[in-house]
PDB file of N, CA, C, O and CB in Angstrom:
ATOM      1  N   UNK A   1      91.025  56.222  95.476  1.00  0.00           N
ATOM      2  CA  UNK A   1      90.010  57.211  95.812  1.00  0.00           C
ATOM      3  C   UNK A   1      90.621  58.601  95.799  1.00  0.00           C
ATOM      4  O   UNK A   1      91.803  58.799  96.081  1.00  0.00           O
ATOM      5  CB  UNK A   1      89.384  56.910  97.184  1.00  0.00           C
ATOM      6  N   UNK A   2      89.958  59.339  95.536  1.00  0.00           N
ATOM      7  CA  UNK A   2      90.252  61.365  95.156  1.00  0.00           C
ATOM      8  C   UNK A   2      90.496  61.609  96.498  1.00  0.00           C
ATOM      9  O   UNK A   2      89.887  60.830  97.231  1.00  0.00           O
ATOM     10  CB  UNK A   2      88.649  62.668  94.462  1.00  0.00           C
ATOM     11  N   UNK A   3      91.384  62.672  97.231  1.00  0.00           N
ATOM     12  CA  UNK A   3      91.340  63.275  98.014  1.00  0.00           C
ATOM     13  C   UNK A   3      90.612  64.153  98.659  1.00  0.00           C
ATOM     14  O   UNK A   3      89.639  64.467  97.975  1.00  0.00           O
ATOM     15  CB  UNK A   3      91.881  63.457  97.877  1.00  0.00           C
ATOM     16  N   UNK A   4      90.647  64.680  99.654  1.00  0.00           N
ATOM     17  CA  UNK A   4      89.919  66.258  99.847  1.00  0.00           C
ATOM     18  C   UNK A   4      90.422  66.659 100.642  1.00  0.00           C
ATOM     19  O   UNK A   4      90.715  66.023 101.654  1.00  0.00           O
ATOM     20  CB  UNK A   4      88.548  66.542 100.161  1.00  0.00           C
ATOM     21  N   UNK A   5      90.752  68.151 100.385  1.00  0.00           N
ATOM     22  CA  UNK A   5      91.144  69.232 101.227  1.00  0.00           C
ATOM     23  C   UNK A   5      90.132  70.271 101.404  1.00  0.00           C
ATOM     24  O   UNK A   5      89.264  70.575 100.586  1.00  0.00           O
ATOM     25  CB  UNK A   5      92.312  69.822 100.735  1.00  0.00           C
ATOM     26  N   UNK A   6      90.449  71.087 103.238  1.00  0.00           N
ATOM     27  CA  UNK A   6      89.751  72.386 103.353  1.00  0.00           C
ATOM     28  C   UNK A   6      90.907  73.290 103.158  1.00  0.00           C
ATOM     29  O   UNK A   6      92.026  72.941 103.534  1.00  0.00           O
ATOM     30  CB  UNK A   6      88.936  72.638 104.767  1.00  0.00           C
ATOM     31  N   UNK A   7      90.631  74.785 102.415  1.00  0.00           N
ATOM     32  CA  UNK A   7      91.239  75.501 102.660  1.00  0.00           C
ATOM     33  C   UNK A   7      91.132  76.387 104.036  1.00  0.00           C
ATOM     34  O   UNK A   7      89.968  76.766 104.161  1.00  0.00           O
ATOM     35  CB  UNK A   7      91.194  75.932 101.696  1.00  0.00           C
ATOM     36  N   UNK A   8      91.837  76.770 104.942  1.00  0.00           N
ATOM     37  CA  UNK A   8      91.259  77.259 106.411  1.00  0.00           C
ATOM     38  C   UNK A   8      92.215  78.573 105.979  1.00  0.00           C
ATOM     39  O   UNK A   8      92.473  79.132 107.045  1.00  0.00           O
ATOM     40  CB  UNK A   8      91.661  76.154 108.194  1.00  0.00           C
ATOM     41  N   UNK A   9      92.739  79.179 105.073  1.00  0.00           N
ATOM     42  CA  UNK A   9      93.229  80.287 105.142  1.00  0.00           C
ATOM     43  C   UNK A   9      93.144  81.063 103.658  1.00  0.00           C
ATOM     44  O   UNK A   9      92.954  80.488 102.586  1.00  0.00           O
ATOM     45  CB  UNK A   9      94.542  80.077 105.708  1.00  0.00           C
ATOM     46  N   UNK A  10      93.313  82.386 103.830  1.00  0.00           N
ATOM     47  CA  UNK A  10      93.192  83.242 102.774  1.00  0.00           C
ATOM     48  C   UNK A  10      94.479  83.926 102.412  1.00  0.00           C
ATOM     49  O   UNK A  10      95.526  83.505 102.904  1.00  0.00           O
ATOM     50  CB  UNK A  10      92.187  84.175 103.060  1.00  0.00           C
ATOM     51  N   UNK A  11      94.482  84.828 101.688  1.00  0.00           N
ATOM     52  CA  UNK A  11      95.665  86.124 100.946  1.00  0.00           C
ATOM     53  C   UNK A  11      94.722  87.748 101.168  1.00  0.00           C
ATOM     54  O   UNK A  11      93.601  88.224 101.349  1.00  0.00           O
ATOM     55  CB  UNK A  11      95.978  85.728  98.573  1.00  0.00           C
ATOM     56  N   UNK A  12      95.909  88.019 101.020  1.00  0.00           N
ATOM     57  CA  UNK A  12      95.858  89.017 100.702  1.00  0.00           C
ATOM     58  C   UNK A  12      96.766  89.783 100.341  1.00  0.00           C
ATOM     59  O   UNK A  12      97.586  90.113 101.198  1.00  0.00           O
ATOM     60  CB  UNK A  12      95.406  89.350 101.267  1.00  0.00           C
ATOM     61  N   UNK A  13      96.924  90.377  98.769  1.00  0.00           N
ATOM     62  CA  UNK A  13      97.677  91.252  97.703  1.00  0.00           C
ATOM     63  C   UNK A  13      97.212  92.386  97.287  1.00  0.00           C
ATOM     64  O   UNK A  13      96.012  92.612  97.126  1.00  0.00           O
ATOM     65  CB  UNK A  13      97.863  90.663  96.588  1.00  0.00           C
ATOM     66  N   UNK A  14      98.025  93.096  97.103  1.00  0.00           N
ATOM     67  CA  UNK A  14      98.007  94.420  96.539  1.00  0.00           C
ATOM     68  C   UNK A  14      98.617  95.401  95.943  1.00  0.00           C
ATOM     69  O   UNK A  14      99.561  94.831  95.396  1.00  0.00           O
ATOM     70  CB  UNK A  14      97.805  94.847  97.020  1.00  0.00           C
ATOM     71  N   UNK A  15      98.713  96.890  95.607  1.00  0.00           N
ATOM     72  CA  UNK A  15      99.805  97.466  95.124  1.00  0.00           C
ATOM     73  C   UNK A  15      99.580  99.040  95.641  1.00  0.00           C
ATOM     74  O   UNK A  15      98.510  99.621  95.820  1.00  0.00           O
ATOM     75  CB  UNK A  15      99.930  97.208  93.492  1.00  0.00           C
ATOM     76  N   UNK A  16     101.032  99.571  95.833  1.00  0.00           N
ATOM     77  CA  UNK A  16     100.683 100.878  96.474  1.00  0.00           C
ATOM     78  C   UNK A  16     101.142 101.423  95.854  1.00  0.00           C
ATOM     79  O   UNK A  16     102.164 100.986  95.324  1.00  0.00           O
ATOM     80  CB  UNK A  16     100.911 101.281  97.635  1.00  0.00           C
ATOM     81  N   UNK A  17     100.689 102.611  95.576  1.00  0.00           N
ATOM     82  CA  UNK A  17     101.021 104.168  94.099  1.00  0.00           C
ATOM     83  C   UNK A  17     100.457 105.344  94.548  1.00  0.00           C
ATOM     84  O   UNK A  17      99.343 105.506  95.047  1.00  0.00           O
ATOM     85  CB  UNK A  17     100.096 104.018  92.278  1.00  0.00           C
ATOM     86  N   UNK A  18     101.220 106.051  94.352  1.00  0.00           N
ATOM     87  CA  UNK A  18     100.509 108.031  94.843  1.00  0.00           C
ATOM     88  C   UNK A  18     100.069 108.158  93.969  1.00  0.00           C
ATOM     89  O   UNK A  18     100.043 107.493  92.933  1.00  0.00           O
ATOM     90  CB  UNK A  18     101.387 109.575  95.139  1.00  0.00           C
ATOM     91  N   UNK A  19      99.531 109.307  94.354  1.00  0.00           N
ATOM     92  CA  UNK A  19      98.639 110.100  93.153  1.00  0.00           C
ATOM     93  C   UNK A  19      98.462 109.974  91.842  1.00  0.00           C
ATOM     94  O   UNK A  19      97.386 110.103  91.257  1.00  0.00           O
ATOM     95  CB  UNK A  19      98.923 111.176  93.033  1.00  0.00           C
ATOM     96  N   UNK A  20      99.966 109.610  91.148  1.00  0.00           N
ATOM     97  CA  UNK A  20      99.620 109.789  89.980  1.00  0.00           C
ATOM     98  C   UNK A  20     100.046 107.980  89.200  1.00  0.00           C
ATOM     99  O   UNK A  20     100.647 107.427  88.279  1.00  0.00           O
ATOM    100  CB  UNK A  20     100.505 111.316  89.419  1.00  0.00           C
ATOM    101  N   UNK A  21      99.323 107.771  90.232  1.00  0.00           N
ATOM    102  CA  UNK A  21      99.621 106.232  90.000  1.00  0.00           C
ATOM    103  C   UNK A  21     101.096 105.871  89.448  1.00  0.00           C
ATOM    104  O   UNK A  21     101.316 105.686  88.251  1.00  0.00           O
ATOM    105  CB  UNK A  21      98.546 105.655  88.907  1.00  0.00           C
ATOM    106  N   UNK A  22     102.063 105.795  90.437  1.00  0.00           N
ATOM    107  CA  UNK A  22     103.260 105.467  90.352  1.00  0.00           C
ATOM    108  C   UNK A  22     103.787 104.631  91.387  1.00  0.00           C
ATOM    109  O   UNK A  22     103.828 105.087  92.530  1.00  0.00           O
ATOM    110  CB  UNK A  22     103.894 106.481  90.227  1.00  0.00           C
ATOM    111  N   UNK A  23     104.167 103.552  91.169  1.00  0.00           N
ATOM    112  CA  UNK A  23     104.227 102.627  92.427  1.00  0.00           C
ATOM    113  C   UNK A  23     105.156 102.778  93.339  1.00  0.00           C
ATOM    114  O   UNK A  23     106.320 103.088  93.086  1.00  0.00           O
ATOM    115  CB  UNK A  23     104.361 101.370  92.142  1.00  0.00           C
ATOM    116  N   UNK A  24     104.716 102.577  94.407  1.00  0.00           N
ATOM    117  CA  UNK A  24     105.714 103.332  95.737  1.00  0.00           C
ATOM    118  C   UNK A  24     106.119 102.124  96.204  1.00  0.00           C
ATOM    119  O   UNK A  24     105.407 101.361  96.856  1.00  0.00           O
ATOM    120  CB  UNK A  24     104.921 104.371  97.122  1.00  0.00           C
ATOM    121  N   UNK A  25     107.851 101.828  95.716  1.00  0.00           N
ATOM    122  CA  UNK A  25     108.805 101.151  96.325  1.00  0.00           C
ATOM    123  C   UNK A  25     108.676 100.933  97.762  1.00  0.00           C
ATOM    124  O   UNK A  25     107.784 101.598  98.290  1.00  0.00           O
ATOM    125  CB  UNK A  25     109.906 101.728  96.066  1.00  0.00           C
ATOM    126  N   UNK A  26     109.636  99.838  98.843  1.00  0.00           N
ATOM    127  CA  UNK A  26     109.747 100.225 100.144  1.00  0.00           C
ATOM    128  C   UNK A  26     109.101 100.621 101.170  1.00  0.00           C
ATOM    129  O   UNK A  26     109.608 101.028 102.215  1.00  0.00           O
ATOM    130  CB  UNK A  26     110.229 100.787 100.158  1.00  0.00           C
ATOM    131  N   UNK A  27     107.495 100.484 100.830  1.00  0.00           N
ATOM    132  CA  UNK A  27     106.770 101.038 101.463  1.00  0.00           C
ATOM    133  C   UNK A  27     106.087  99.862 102.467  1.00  0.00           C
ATOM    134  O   UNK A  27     105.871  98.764 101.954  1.00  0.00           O
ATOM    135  CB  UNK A  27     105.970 101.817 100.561  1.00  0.00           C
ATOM    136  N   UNK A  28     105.767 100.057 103.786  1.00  0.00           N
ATOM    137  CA  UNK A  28     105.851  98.994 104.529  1.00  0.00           C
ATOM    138  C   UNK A  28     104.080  98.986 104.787  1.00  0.00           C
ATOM    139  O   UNK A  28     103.210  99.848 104.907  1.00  0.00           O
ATOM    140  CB  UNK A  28     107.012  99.175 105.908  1.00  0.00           C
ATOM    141  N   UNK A  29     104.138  97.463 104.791  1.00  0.00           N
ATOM    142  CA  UNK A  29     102.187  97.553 105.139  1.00  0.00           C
ATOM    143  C   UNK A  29     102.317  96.200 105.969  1.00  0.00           C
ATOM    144  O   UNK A  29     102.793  95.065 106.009  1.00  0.00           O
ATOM    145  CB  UNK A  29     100.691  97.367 103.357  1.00  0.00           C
ATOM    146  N   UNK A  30     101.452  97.272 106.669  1.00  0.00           N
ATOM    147  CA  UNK A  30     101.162  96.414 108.328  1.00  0.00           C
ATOM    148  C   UNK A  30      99.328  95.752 108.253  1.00  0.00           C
ATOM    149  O   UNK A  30      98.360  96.512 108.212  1.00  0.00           O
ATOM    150  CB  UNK A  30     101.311  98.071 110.118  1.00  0.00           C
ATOM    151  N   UNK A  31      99.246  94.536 108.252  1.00  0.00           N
ATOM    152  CA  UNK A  31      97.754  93.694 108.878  1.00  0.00           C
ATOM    153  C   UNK A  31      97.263  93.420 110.294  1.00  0.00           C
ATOM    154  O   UNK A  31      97.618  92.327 110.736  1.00  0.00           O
ATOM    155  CB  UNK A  31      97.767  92.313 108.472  1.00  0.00           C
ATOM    156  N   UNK A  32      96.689  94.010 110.917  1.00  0.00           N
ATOM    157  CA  UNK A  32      96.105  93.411 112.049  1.00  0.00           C
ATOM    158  C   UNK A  32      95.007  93.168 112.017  1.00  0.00           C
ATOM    159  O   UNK A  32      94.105  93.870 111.560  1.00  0.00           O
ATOM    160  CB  UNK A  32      96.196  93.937 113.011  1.00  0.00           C
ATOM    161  N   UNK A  33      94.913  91.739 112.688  1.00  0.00           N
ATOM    162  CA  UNK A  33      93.350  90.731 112.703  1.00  0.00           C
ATOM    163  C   UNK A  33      93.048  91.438 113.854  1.00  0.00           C
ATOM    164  O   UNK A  33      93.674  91.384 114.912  1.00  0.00           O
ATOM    165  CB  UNK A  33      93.307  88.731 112.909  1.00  0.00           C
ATOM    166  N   UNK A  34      91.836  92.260 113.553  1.00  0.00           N
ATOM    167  CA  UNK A  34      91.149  92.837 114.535  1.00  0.00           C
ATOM    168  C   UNK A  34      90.889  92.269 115.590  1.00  0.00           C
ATOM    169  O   UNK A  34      91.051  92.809 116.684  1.00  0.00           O
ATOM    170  CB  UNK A  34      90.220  93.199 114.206  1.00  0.00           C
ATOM    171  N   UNK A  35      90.297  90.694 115.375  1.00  0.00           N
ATOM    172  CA  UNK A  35      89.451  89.783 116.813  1.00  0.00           C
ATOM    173  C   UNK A  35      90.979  89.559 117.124  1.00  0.00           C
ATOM    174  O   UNK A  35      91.217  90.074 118.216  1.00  0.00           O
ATOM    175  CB  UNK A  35      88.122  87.953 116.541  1.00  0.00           C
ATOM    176  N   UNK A  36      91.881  89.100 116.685  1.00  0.00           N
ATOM    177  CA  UNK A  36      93.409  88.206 117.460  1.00  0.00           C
ATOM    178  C   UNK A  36      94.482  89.199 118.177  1.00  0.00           C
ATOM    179  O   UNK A  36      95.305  88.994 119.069  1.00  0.00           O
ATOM    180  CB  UNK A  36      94.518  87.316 116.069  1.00  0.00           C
ATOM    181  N   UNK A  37      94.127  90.398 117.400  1.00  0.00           N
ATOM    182  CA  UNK A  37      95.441  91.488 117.886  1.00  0.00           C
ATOM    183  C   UNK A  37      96.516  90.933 117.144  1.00  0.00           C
ATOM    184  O   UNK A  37      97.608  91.484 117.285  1.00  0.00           O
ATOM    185  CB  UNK A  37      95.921  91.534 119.670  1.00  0.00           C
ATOM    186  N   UNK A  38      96.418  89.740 116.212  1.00  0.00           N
ATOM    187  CA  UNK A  38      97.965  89.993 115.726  1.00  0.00           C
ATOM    188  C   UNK A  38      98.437  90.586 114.402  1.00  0.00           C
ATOM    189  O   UNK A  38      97.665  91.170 113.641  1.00  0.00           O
ATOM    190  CB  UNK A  38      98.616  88.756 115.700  1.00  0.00           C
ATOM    191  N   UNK A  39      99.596  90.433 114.184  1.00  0.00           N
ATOM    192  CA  UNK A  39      99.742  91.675 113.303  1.00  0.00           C
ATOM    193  C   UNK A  39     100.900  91.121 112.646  1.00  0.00           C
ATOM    194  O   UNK A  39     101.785  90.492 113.226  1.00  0.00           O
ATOM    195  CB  UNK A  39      99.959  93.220 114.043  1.00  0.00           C
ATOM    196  N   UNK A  40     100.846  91.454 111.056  1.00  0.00           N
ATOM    197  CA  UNK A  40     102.065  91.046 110.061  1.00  0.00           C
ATOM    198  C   UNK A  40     102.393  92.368 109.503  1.00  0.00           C
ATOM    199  O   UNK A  40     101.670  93.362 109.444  1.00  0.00           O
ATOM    200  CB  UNK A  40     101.682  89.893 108.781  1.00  0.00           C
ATOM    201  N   UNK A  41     104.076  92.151 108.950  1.00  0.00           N
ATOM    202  CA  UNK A  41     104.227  93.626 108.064  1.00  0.00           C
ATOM    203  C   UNK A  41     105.297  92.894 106.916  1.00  0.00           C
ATOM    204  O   UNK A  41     106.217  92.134 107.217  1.00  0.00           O
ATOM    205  CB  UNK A  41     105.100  95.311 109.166  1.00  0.00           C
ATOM    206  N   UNK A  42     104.848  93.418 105.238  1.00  0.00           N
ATOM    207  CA  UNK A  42     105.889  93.382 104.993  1.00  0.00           C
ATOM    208  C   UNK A  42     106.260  94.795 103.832  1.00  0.00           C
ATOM    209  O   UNK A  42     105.599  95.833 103.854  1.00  0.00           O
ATOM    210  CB  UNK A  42     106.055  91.946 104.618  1.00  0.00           C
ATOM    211  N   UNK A  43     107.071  94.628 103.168  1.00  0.00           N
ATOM    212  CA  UNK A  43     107.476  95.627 102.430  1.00  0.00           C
ATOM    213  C   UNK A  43     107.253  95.704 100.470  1.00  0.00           C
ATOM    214  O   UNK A  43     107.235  94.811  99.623  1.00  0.00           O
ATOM    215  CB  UNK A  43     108.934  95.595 102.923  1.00  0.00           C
ATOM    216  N   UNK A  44     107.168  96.641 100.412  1.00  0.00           N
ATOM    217  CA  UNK A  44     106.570  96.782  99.188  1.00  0.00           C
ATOM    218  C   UNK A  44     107.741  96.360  98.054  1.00  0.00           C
ATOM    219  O   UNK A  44     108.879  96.215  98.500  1.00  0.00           O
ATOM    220  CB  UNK A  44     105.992  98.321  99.056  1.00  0.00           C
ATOM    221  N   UNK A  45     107.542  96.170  96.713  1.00  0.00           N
ATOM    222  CA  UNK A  45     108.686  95.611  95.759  1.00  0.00           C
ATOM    223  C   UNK A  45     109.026  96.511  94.964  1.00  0.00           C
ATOM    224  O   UNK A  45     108.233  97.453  94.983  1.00  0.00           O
ATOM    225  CB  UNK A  45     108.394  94.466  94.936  1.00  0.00           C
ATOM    226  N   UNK A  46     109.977  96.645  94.178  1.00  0.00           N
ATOM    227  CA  UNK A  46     109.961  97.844  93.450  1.00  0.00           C
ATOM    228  C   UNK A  46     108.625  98.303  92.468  1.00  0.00           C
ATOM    229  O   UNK A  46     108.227  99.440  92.219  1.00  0.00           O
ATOM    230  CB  UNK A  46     111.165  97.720  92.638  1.00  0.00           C
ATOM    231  N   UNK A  47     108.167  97.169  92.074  1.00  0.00           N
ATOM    232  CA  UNK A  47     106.914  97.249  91.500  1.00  0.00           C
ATOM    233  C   UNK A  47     105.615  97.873  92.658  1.00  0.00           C
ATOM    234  O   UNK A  47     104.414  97.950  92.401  1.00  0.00           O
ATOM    235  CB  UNK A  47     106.642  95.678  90.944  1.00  0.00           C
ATOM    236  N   UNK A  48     106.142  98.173  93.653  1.00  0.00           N
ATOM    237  CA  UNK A  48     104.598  98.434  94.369  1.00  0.00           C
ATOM    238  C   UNK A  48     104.167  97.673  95.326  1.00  0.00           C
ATOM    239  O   UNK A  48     103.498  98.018  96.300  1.00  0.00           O
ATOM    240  CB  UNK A  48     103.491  98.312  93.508  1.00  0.00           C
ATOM    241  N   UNK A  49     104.663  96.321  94.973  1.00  0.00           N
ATOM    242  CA  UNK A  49     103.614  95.001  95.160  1.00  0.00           C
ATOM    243  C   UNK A  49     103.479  94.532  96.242  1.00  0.00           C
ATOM    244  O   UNK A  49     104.651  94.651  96.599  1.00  0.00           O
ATOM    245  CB  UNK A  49     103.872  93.859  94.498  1.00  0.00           C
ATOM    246  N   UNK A  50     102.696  93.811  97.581  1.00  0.00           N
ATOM    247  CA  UNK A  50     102.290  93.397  98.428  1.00  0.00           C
ATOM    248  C   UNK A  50     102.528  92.233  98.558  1.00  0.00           C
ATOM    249  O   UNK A  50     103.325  92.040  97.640  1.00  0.00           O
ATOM    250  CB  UNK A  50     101.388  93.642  98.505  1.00  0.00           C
ATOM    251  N   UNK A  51     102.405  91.371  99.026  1.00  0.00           N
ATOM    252  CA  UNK A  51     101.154  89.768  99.617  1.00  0.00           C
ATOM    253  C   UNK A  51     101.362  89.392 100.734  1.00  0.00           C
ATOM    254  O   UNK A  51     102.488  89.341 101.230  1.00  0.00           O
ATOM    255  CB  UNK A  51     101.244  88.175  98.881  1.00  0.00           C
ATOM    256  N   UNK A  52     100.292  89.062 101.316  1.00  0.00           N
ATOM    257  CA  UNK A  52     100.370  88.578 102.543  1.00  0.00           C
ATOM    258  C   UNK A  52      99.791  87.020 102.874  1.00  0.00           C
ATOM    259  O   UNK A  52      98.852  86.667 103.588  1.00  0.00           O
ATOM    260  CB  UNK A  52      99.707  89.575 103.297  1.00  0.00           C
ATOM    261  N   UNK A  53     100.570  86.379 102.205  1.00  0.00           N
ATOM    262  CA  UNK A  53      99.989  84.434 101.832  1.00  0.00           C
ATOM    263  C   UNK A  53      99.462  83.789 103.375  1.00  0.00           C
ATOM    264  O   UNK A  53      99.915  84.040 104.492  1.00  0.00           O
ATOM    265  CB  UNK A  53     101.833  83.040 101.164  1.00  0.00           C
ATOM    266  N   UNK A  54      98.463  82.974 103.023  1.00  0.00           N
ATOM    267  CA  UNK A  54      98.145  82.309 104.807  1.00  0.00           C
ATOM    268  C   UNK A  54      97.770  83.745 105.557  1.00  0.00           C
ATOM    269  O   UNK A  54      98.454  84.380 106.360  1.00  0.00           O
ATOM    270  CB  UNK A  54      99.951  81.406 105.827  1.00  0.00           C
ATOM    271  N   UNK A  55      96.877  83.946 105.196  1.00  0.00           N
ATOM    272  CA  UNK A  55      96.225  84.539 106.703  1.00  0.00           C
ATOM    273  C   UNK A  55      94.777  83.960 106.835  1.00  0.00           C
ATOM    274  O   UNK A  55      93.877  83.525 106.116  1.00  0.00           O
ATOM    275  CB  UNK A  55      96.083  86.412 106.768  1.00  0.00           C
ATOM    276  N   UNK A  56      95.087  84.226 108.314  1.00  0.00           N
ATOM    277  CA  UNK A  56      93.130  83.550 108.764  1.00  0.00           C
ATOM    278  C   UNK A  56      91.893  84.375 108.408  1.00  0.00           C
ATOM    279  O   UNK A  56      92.070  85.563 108.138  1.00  0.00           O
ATOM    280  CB  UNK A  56      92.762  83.449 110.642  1.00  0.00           C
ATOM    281  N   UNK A  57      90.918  83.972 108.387  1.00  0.00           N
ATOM    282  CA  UNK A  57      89.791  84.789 108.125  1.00  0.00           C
ATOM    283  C   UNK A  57      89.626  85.447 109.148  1.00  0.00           C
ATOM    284  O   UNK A  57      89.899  85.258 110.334  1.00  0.00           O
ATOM    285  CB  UNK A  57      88.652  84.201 107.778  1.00  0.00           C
ATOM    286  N   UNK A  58      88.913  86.646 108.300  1.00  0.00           N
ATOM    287  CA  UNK A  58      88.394  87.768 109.292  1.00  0.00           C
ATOM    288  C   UNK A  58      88.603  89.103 109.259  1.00  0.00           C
ATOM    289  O   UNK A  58      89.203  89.517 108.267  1.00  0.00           O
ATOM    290  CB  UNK A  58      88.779  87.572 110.414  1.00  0.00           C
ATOM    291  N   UNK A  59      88.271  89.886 110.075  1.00  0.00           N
ATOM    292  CA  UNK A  59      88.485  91.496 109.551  1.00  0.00           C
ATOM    293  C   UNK A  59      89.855  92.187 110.177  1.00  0.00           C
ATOM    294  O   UNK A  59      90.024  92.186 111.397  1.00  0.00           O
ATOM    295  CB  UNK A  59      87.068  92.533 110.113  1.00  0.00           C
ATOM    296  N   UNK A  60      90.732  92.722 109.361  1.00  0.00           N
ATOM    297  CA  UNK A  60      91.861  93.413 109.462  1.00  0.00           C
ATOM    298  C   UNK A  60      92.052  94.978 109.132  1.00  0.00           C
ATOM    299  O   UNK A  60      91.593  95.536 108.135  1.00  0.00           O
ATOM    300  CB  UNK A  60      92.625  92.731 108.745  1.00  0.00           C
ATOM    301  N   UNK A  61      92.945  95.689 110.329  1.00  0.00           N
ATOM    302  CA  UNK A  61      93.352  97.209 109.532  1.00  0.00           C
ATOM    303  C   UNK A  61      94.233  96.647 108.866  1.00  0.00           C
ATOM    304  O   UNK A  61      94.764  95.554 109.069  1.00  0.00           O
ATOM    305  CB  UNK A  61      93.958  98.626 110.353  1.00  0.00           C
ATOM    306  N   UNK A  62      94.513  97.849 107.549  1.00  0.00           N
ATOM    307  CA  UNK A  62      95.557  98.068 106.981  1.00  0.00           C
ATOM    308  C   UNK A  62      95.932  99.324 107.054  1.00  0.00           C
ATOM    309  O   UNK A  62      95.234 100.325 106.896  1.00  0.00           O
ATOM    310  CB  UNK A  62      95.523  97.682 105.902  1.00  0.00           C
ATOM    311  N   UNK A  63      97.893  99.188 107.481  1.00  0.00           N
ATOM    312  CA  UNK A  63      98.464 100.836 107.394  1.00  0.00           C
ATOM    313  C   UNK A  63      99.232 100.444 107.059  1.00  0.00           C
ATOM    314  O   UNK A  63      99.772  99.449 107.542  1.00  0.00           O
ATOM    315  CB  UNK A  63      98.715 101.911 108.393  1.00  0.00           C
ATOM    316  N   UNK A  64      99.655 101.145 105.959  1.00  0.00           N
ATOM    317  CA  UNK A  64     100.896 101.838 104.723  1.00  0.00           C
ATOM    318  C   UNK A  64     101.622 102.585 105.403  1.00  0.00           C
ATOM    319  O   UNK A  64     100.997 103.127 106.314  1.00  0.00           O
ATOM    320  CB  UNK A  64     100.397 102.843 103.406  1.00  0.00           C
ATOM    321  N   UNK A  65     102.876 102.892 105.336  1.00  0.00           N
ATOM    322  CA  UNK A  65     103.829 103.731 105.728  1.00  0.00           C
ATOM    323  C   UNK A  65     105.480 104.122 104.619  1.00  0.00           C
ATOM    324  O   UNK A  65     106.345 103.319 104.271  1.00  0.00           O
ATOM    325  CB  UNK A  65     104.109 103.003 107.140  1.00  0.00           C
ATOM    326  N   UNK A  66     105.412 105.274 104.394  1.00  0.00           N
ATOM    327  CA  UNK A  66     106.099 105.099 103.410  1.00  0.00           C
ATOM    328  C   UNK A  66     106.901 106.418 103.632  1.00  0.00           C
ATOM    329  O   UNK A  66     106.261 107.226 104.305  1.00  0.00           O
ATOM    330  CB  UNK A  66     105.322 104.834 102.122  1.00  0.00           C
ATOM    331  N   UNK A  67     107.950 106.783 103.299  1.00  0.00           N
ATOM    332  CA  UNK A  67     108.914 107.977 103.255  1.00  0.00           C
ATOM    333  C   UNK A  67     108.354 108.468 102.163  1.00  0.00           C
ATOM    334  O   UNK A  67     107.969 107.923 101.129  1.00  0.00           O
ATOM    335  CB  UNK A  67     110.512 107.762 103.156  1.00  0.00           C
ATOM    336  N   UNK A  68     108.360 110.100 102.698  1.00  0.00           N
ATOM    337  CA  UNK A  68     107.486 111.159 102.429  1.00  0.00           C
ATOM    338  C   UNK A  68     106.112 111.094 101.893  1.00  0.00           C
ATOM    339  O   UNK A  68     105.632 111.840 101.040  1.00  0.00           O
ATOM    340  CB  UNK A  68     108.073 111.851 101.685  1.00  0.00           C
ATOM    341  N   UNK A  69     105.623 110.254 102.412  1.00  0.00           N
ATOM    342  CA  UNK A  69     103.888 110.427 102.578  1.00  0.00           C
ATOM    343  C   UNK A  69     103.148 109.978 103.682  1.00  0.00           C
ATOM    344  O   UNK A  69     103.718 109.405 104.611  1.00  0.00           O
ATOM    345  CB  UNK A  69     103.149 109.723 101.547  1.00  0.00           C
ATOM    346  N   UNK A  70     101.473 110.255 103.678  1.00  0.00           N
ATOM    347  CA  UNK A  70     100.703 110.639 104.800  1.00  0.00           C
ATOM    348  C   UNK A  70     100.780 109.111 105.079  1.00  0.00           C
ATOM    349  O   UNK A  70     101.102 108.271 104.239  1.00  0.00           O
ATOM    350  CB  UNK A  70      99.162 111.508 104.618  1.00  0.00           C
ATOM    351  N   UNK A  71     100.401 108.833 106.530  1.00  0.00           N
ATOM    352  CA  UNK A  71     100.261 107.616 106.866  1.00  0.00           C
ATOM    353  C   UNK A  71      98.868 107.205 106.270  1.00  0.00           C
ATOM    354  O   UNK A  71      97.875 107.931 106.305  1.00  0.00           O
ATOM    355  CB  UNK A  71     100.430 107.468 108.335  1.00  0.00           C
ATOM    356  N   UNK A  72      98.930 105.628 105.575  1.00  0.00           N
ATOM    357  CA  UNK A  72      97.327 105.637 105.323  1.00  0.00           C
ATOM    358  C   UNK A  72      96.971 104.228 105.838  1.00  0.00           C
ATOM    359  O   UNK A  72      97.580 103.162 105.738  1.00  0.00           O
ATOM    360  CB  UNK A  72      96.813 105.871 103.584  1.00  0.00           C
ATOM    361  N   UNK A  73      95.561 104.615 106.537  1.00  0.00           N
ATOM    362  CA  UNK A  73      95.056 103.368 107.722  1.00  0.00           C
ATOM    363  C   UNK A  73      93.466 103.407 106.770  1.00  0.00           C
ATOM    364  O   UNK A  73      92.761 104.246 106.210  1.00  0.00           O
ATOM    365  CB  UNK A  73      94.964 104.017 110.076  1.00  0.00           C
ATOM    366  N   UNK A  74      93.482 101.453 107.111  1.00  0.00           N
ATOM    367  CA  UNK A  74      91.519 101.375 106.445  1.00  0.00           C
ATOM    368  C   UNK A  74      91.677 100.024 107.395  1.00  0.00           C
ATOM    369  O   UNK A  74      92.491  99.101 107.446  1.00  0.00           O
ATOM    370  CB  UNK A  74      90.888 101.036 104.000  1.00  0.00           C
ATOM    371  N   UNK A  75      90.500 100.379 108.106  1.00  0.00           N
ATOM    372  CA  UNK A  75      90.080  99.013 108.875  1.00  0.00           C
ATOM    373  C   UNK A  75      88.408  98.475 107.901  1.00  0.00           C
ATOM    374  O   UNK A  75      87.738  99.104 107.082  1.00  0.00           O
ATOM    375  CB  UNK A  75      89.729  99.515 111.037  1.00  0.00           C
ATOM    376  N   UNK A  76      88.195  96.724 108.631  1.00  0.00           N
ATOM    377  CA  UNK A  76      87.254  95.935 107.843  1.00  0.00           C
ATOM    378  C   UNK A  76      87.401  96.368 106.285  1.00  0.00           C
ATOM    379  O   UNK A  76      86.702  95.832 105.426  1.00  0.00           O
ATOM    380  CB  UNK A  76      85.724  96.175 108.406  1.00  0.00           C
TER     381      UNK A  76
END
């Protein structure tokens, strides 16, 4: 007989670049699950690049932090 699985978790990926779309190394991005208060961070790749594998559903801020630029925050 076939198996079945639920998936109970999501991702979330991305990429960070200034202005002139150039990807910003080292740059640290922080998740907090709004309803849980908890909170992951990791760091950007030389490419830019993000992921944040296994997270639970639901609505999160995101803040970027990066040497020499503005802090940038987006909640839901």
């Amino acid at each position: 007989l076939p198996g079945s699985a639920q998936i109970l978790y999501g991702s979330l990926v991305g990429n960070v670049t200034d202005s002139s779309d150039a990807a910003v190394p080292g740059a640290k991005v922080t998740i907090l699950h709004t309803a849980t208060g908890t909170s992951r961070d990791v760091v950007t790749t030389d490419a830019g690049l993000y992921r944040f594998p296994t997270i639970s559903p639901g609505q999160y801020a995101v803040t970027v932090v990066a040497n020499g630029f503005r802090t940038f925050s987006q909640s839901n």
